[in-house]
N, C-alpha and C positions, 0 to 999 in steps of 0.2 A: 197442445194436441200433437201425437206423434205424428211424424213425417210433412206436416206443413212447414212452408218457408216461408218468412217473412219478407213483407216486401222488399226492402231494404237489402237482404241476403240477395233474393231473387235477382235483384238490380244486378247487384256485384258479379253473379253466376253469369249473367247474360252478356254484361261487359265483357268478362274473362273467358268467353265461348266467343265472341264476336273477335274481339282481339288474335285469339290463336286463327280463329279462321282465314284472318288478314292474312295475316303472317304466312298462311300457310299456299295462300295464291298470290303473296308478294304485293297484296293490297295498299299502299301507304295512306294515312291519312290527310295526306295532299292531295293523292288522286282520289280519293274518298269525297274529299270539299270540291275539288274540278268537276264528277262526274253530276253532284250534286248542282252546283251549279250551273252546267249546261242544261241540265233538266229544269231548269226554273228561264233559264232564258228562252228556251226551245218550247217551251210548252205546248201540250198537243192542241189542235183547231176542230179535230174532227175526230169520231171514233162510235162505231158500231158494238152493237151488243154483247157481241164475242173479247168487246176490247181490245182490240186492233185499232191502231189511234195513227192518225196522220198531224205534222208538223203545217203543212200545206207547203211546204219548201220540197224544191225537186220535184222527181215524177212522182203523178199519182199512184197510191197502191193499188194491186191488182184487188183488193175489197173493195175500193171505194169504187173505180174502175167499170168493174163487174155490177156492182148498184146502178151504176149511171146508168152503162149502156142497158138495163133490164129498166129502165124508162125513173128509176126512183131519182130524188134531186137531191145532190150531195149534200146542198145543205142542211137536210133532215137532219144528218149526223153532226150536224156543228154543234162543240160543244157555245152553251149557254156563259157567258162572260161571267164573271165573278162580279158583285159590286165592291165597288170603290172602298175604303174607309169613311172616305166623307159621306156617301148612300147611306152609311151605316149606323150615324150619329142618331140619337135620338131628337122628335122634333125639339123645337126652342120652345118648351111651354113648362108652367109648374105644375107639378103632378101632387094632389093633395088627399088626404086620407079622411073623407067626411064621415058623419055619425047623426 
């Protein structure tokens, strides 16, 4: 069909748009894996509907702030923990396909 891309092309397009755009704010991809990084260390603890997210490190934002003092309890916004790997696991039992 005319003017469709395969995904495959598409791939490439996106790398090669993503690449000059590096380049073009002096992006390395060190500091690419650093910033990535610190965003998995830091991950946010709290965050309202707008998406405004707190680390719980430092001072509170003037979001959360502004909840508190209008009587709401910050921890409404706590984000929900992720489960484990091991939470994950299927139970220990054999799963059989009767008839």
């Amino acid at each position: 069909m005319k003017g469709n891309i395969r995904d495959g092309e598409a791939r490439e397009r996106l790398i090669a748009w993503l690449r000059r755009r590096m380049a073009e704010f002096g992006i390395t991809p060190e500091a690419l894996a650093d910033s990535i990084q610190y965003d998995l260390d830091h991950a946010p603890v709290y965050r309202d509907a707008f998406g405004n997210e707190w680390n719980g490190s430092g001072a509170m934002p003037n979001w959360l702030r502004a909840a508190r003092d209008a009587g709401v309890n910050p921890e409404f916004f706590r984000i929900a923990q992720t489960p484990t790997m091991q939470s994950q696991q299927p139970p220990d039992c054999e799963w059989r396909i009767t008839r």
